[in-house]
C-alpha atoms as a printed R data frame, in Angstrom:
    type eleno elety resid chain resno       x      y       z
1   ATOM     1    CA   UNK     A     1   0.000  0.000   0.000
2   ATOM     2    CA   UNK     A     2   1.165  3.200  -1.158
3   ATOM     3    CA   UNK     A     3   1.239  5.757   2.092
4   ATOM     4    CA   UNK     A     4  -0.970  9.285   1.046
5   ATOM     5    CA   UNK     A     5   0.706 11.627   3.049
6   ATOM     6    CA   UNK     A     6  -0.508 15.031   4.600
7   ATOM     7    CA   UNK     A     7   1.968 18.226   4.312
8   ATOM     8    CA   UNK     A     8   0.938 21.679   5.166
9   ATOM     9    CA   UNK     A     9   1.758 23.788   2.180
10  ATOM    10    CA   UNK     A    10   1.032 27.565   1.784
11  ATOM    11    CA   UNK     A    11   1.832 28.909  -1.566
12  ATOM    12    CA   UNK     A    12   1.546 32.381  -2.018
13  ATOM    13    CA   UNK     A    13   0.778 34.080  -5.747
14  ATOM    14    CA   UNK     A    14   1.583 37.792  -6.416
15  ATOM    15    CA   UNK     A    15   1.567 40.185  -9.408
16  ATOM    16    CA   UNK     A    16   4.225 43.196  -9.156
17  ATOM    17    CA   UNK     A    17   4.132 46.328  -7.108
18  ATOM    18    CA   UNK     A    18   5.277 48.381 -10.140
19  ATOM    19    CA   UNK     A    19   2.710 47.354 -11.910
20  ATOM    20    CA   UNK     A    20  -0.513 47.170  -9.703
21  ATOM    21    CA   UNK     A    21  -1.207 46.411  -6.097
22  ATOM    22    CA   UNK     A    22  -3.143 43.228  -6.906
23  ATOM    23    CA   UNK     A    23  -2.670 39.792  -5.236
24  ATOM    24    CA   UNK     A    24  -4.745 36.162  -6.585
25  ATOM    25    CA   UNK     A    25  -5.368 33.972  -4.272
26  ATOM    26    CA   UNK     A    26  -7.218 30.581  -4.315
27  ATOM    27    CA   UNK     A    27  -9.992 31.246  -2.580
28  ATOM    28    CA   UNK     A    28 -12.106 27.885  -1.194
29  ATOM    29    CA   UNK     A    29 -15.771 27.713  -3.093
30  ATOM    30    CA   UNK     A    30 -17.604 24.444  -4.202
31  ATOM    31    CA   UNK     A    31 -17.014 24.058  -7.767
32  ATOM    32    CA   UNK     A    32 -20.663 22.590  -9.447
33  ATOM    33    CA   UNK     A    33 -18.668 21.708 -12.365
34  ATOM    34    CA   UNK     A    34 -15.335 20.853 -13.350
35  ATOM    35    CA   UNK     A    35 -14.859 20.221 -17.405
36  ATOM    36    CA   UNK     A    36 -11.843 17.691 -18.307
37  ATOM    37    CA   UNK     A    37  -9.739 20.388 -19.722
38  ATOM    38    CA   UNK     A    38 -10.338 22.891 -16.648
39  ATOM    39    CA   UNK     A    39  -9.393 19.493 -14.666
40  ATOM    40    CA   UNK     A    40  -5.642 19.103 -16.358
41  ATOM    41    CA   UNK     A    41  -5.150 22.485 -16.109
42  ATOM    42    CA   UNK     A    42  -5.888 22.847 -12.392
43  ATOM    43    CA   UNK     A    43  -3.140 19.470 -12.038
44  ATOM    44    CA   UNK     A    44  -0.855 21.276 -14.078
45  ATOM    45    CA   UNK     A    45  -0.490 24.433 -11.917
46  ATOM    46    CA   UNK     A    46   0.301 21.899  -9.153
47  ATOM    47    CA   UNK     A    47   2.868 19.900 -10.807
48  ATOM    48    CA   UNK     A    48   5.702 21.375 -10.238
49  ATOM    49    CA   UNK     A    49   7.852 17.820 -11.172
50  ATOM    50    CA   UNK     A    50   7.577 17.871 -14.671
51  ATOM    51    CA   UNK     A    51   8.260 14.373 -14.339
52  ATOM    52    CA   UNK     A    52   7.254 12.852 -17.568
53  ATOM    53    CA   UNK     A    53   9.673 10.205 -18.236
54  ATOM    54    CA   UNK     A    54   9.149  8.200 -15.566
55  ATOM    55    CA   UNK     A    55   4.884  8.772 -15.643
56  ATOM    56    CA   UNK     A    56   2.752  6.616 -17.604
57  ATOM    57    CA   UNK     A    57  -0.102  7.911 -17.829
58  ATOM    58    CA   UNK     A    58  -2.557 10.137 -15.662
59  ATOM    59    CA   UNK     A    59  -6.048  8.957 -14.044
60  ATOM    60    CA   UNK     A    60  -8.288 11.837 -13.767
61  ATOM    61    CA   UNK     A    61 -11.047 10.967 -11.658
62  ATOM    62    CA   UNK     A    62 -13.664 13.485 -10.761
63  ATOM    63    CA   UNK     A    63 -17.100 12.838  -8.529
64  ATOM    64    CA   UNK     A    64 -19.664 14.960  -9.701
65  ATOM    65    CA   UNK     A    65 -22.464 16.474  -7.075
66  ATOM    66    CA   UNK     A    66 -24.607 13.977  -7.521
67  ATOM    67    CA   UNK     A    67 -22.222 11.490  -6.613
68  ATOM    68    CA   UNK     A    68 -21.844  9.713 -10.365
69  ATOM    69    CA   UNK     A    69 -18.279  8.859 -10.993
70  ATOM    70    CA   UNK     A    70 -15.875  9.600 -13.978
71  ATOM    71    CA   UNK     A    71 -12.399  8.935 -15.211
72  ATOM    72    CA   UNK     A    72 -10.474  9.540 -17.689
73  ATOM    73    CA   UNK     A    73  -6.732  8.079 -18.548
74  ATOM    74    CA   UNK     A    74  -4.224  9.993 -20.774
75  ATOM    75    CA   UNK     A    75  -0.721  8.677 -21.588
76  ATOM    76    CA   UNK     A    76   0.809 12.202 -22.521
77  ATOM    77    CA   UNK     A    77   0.169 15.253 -20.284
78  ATOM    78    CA   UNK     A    78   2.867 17.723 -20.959
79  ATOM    79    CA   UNK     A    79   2.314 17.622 -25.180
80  ATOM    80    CA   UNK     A    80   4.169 19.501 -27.551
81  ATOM    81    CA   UNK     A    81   2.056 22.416 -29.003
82  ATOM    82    CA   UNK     A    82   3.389 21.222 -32.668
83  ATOM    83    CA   UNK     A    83  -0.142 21.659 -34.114
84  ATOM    84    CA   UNK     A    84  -1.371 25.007 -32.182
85  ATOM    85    CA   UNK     A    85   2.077 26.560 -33.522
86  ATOM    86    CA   UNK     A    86   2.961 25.297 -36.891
87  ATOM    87    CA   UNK     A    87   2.584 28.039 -38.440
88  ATOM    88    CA   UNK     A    88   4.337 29.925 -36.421
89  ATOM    89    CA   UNK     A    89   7.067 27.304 -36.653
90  ATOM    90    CA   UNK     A    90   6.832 27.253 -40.761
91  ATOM    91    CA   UNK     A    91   7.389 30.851 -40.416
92  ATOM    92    CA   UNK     A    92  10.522 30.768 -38.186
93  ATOM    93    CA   UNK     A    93  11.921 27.801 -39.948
94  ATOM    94    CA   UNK     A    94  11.864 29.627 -43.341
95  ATOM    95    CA   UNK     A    95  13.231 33.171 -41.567
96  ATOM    96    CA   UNK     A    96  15.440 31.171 -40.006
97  ATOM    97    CA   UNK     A    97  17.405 29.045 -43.001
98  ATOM    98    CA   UNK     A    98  17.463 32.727 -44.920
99  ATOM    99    CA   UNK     A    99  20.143 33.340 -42.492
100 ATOM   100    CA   UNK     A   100  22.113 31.072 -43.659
101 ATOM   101    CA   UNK     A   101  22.169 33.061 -47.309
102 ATOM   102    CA   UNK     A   102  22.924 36.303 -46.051
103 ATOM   103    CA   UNK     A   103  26.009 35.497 -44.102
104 ATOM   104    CA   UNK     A   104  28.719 35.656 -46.520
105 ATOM   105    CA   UNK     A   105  31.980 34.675 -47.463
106 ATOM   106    CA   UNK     A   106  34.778 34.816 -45.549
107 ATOM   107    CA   UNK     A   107  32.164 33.628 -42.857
108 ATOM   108    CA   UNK     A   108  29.720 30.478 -42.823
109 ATOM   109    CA   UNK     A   109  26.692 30.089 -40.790
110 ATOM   110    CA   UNK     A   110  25.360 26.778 -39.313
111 ATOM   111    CA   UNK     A   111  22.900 26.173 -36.582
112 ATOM   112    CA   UNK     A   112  24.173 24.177 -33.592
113 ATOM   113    CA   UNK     A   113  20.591 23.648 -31.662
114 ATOM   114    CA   UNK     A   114  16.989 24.529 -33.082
115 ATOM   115    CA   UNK     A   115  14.241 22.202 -30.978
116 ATOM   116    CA   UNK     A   116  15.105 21.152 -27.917
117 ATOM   117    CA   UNK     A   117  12.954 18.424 -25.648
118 ATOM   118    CA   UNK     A   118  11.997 19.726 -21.546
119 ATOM   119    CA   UNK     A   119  14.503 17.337 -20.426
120 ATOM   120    CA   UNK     A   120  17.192 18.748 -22.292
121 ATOM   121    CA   UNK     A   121  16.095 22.183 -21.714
122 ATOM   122    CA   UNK     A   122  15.871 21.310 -17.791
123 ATOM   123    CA   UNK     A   123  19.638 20.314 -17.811
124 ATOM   124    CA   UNK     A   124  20.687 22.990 -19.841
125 ATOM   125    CA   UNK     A   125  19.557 25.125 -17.065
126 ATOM   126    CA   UNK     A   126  20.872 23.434 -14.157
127 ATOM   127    CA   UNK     A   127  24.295 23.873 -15.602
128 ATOM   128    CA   UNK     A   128  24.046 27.321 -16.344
129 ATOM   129    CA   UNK     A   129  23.646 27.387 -19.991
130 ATOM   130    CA   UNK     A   130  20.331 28.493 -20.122
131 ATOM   131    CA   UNK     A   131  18.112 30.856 -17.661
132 ATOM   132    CA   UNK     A   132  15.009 29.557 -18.358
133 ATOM   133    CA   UNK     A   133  12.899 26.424 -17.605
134 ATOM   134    CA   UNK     A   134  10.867 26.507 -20.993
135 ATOM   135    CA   UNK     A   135  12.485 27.773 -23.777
136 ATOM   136    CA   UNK     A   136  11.362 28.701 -27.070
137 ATOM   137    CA   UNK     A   137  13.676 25.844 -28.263
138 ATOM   138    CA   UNK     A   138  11.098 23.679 -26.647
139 ATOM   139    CA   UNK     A   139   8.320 24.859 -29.693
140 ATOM   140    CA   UNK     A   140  10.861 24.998 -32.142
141 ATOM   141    CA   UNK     A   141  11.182 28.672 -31.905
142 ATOM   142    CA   UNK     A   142  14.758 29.069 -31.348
143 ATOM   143    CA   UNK     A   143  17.843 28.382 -32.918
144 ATOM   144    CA   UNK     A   144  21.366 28.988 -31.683
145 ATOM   145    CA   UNK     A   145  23.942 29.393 -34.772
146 ATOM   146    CA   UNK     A   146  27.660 29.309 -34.944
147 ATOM   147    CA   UNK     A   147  29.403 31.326 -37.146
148 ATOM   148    CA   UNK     A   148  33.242 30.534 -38.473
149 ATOM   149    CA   UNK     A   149  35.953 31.702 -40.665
150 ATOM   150    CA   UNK     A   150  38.161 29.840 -42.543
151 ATOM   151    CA   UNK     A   151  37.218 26.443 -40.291
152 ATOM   152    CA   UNK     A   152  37.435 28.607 -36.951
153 ATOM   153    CA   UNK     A   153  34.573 29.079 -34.786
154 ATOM   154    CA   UNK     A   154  34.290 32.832 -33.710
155 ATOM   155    CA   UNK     A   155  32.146 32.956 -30.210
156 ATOM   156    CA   UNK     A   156  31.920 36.680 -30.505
157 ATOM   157    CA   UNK     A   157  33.132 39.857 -32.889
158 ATOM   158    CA   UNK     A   158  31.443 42.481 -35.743
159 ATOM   159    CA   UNK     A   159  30.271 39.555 -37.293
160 ATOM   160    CA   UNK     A   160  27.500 38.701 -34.677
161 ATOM   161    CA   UNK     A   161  26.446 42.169 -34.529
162 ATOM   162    CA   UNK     A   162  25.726 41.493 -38.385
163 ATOM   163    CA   UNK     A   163  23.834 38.610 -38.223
164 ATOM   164    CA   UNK     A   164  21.199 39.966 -35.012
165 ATOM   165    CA   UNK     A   165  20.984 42.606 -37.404
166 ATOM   166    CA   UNK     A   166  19.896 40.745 -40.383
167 ATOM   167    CA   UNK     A   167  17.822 38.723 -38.223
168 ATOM   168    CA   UNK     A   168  16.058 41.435 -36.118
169 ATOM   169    CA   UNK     A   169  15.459 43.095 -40.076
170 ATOM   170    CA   UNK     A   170  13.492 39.999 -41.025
171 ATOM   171    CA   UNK     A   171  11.331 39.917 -37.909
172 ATOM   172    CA   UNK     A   172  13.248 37.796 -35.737
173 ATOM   173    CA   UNK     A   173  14.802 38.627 -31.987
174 ATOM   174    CA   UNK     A   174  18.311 38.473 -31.147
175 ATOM   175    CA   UNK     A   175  20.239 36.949 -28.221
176 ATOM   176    CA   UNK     A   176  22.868 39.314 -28.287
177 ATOM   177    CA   UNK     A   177  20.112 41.900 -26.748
178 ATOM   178    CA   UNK     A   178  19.395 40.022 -23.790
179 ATOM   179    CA   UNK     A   179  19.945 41.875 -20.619
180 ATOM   180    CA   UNK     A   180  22.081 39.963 -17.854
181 ATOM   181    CA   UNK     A   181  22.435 37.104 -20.204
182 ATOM   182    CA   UNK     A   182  23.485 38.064 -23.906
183 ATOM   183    CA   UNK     A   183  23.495 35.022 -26.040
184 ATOM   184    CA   UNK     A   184  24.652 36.461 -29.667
185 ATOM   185    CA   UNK     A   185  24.363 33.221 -31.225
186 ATOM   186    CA   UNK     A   186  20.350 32.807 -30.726
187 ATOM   187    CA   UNK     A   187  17.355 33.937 -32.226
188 ATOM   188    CA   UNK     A   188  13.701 33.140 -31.790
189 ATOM   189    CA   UNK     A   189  10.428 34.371 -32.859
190 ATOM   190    CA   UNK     A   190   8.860 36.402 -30.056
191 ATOM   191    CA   UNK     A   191  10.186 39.037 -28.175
192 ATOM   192    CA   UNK     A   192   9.726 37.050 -24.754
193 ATOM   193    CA   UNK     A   193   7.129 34.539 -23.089
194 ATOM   194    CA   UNK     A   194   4.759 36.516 -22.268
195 ATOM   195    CA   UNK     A   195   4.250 37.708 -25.905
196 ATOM   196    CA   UNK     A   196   3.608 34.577 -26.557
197 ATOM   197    CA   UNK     A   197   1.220 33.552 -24.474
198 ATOM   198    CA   UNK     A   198  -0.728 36.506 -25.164
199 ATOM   199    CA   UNK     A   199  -0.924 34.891 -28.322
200 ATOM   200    CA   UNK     A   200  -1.596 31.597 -27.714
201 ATOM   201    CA   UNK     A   201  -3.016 30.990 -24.352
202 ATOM   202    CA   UNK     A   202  -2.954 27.465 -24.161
203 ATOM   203    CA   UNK     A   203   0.541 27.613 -24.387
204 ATOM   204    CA   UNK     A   204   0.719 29.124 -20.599
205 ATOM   205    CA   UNK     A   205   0.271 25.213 -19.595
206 ATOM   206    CA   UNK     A   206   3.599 24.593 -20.383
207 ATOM   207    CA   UNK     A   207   4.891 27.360 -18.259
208 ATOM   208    CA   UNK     A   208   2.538 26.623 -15.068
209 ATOM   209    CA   UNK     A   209   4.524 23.558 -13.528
210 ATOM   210    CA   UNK     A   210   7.981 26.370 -13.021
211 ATOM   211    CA   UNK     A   211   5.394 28.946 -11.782
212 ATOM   212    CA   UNK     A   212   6.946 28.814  -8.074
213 ATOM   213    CA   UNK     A   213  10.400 28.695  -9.641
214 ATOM   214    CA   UNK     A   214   9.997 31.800 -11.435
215 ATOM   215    CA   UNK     A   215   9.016 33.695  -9.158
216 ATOM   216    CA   UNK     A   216  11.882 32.881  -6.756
217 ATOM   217    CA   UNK     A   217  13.890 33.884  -9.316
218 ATOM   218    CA   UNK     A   218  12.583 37.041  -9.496
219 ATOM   219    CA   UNK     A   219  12.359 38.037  -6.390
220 ATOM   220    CA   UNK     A   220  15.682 37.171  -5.208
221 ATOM   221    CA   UNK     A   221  16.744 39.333  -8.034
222 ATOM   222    CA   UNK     A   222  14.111 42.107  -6.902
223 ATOM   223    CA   UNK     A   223  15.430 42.045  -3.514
224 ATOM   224    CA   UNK     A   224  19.108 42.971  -4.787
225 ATOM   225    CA   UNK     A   225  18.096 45.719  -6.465
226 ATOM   226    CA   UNK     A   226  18.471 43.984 -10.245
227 ATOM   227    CA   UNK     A   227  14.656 43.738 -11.321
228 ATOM   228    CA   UNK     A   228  16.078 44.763 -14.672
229 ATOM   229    CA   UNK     A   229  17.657 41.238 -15.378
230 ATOM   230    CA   UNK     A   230  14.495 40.004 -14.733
231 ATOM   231    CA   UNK     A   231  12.033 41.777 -16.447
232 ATOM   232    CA   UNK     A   232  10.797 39.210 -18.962
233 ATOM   233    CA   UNK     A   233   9.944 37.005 -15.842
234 ATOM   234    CA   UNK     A   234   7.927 39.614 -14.646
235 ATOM   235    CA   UNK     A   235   5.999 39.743 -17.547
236 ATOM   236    CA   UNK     A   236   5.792 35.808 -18.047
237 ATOM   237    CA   UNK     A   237   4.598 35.985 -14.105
238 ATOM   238    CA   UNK     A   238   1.800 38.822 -14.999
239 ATOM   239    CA   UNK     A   239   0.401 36.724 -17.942
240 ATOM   240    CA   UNK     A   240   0.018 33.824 -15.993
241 ATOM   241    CA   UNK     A   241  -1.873 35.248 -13.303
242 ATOM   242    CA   UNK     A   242  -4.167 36.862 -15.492
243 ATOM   243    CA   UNK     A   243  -5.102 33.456 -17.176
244 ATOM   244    CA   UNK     A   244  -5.682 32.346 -13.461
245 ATOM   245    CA   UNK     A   245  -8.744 34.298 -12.337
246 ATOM   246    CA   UNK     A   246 -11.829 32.377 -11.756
247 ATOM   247    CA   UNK     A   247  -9.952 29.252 -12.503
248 ATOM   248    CA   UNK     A   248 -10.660 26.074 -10.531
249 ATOM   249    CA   UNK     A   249  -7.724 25.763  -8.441
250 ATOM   250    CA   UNK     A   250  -6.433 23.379  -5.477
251 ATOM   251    CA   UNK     A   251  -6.366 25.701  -1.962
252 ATOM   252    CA   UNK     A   252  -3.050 26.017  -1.169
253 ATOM   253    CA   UNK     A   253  -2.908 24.346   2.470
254 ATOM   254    CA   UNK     A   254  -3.458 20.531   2.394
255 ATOM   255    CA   UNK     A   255  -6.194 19.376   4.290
256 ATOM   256    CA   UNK     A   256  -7.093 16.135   6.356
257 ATOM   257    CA   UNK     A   257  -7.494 12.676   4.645
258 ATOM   258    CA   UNK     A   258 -10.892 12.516   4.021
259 ATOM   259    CA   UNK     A   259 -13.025  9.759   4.853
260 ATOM   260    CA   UNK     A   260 -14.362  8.725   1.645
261 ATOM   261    CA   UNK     A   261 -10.531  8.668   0.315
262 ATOM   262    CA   UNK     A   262  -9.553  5.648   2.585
263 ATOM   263    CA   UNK     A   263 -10.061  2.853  -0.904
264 ATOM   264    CA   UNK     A   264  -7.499  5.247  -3.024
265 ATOM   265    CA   UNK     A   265  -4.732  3.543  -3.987
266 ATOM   266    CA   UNK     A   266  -1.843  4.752  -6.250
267 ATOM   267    CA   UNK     A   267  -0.586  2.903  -8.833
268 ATOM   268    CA   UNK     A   268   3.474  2.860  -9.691
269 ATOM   269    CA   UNK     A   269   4.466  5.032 -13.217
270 ATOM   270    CA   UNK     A   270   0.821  6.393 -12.636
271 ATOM   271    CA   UNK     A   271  -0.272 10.305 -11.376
272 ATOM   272    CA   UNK     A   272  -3.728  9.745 -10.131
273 ATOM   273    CA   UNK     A   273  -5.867 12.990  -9.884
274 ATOM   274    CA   UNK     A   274  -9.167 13.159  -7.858
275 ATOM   275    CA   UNK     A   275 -11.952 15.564  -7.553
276 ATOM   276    CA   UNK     A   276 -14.806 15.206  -5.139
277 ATOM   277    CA   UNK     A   277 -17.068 17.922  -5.886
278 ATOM   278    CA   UNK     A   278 -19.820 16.408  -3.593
279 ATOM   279    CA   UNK     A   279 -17.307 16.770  -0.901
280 ATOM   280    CA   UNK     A   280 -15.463 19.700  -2.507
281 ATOM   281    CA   UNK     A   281 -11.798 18.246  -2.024
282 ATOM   282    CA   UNK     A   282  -9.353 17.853  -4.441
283 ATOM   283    CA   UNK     A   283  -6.575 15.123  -4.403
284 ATOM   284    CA   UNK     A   284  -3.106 15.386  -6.676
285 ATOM   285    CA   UNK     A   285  -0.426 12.572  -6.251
286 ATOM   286    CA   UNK     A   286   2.840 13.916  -6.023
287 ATOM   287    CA   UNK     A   287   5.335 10.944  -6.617
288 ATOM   288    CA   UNK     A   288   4.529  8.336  -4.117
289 ATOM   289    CA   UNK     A   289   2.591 10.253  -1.955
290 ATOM   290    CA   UNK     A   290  -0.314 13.038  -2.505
291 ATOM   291    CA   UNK     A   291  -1.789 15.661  -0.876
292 ATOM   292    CA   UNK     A   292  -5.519 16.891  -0.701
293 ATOM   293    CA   UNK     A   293  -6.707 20.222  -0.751
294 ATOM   294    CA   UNK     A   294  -9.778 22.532  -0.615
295 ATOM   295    CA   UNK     A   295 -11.876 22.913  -4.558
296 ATOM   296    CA   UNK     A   296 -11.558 26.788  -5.250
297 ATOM   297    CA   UNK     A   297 -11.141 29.080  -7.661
298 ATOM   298    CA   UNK     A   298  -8.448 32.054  -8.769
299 ATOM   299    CA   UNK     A   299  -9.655 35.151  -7.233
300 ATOM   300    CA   UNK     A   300  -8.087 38.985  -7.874
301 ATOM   301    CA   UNK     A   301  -7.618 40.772  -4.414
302 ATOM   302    CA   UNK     A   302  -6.424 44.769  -4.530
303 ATOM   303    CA   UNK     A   303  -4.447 45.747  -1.574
């Protein structure tokens, strides 16, 4: 028998004093309905594992008000967004190659990483290499060229300056302007997350698991004095928490094991996902163990 363990958790989620004085907060309310998508999404601001490789599948069970019972199984949570973005990635891809043409002779151009999976992209980060937890290499946004001369890679110079140029003149966005963390090799096709999401919406899924981690990462930067190094996680930060209000969300402070829990049992390779709304309790599995919490939903408070 898998143990379901209770842990007090208190997760707080603010927007930006420069910005507005406004704070969401999960505030506890029966939900009378919960739709399947709704019901991923609320798991996905939760998981905060991103542990795909060693999942499965996910159970999603959900007990309506009347006390009927539903489930649904899917084997792949945390899906690429190849379809919601290909055009977006035809239209890269194509700017991108036309690079390749207008850096000339003495110099050659080649591409050392376009798309990039999460668990790549998570160990770029973790070394350093990369600030961010999603990237736009993850859509297949992004590309990081190389340039050389006569057989010798060049990691900086003129040259670079030239080809964010070129780029920036055909609609792209260079690395070389990033602030605390120039990257003159890379391009991509959106100024920063947040312009993307505002966008594509559905694409803020993706970001919702590093949620927490971004905004330590801001404010230990805020609280230095450096908010300018970390401006595009403010924004990414804003957008989220506008998608959040009214939500359906999992109160932040576990709760007791409920008594109509006691025949859950959690399967190995398997995140199981339960939500009594006759009892208005939510249960997420968190590895081994899980946690359940209060039904609510995303509320905007001004201070």
């Amino acid at each position: 028998m898998i143990l379901i363990g209770l842990l007090p958790l208190l997760w707080f989620f603010l927007s930006f004093s420069d910005l507005d004085a406004e704070q969401r907060i999960c505030e506890p309310v029966p939900l009378e309905s919960l739709d399947w998508e709704e019901f991923k999404w609320l798991y996905k601001q939760q998981d905060s594992t991103f542990s795909g490789d060693s999942v499965a599948n996910y159970v999603f069970i959900r007990i309506n008000p009347d006390g009927t019972r539903e489930a649904r199984e899917v084997a792949e949570l945390h899906r690429p967004w190849t379809d919601l973005l290909a055009a977006e990635i035809d239209s890269f891809e194509i700017k991108r190659d036309s690079l390749i043409k207008r850096i000339h002779f003495p110099y050659r151009l080649r591409y050392t990483s376009t798309t990039r999976n999460k668990k790549q992209q998570l160990a770029l980060q973790k070394r350093g290499f990369s600030k961010a937890f999603i990237s736009f290499h993850n859509f297949g946004l992004a590309a990081d060229g190389a340039i050389s001369r006569k057989g010798k890679h060049l990691r900086h110079g003129a040259i670079y300056d030239q080809y964010g140029a070129k780029a920036k003149g055909i609609g792209l966005y260079w690395g070389g302007d990033f602030v605390g963390f120039p990257d003159p090799g890379h391009i991509q096709a959106f100024s920063n997350s947040a312009s993307l999401i505002q966008k594509y919406p559905e694409v803020a899924l993706e970001y919702e698991p590093f949620k927490n981690a971004y905004e330590r990462n801001y404010f230990k930067k805020v609280d230095i004095g450096r908010e300018e190094l970390v401006e595009d996680s403010r924004d990414l930060l804003n957008e989220l928490n506008k998608l959040r209000d009214n939500k359906p969300c999992a109160c932040s402070q576990a709760i007791p094991f409920p008594s109509s829990a006691k025949n859950l049992t959690l399967k190995s390779y398997t995140v199981t996902v339960l939500a009594n709304l006759q009892e208005n309790y939510i249960f997420i599995q968190k590895g081994s163990y899980g946690y359940f919490y209060s039904t609510g939903r995303w509320k905007l408070v001004r201070n």
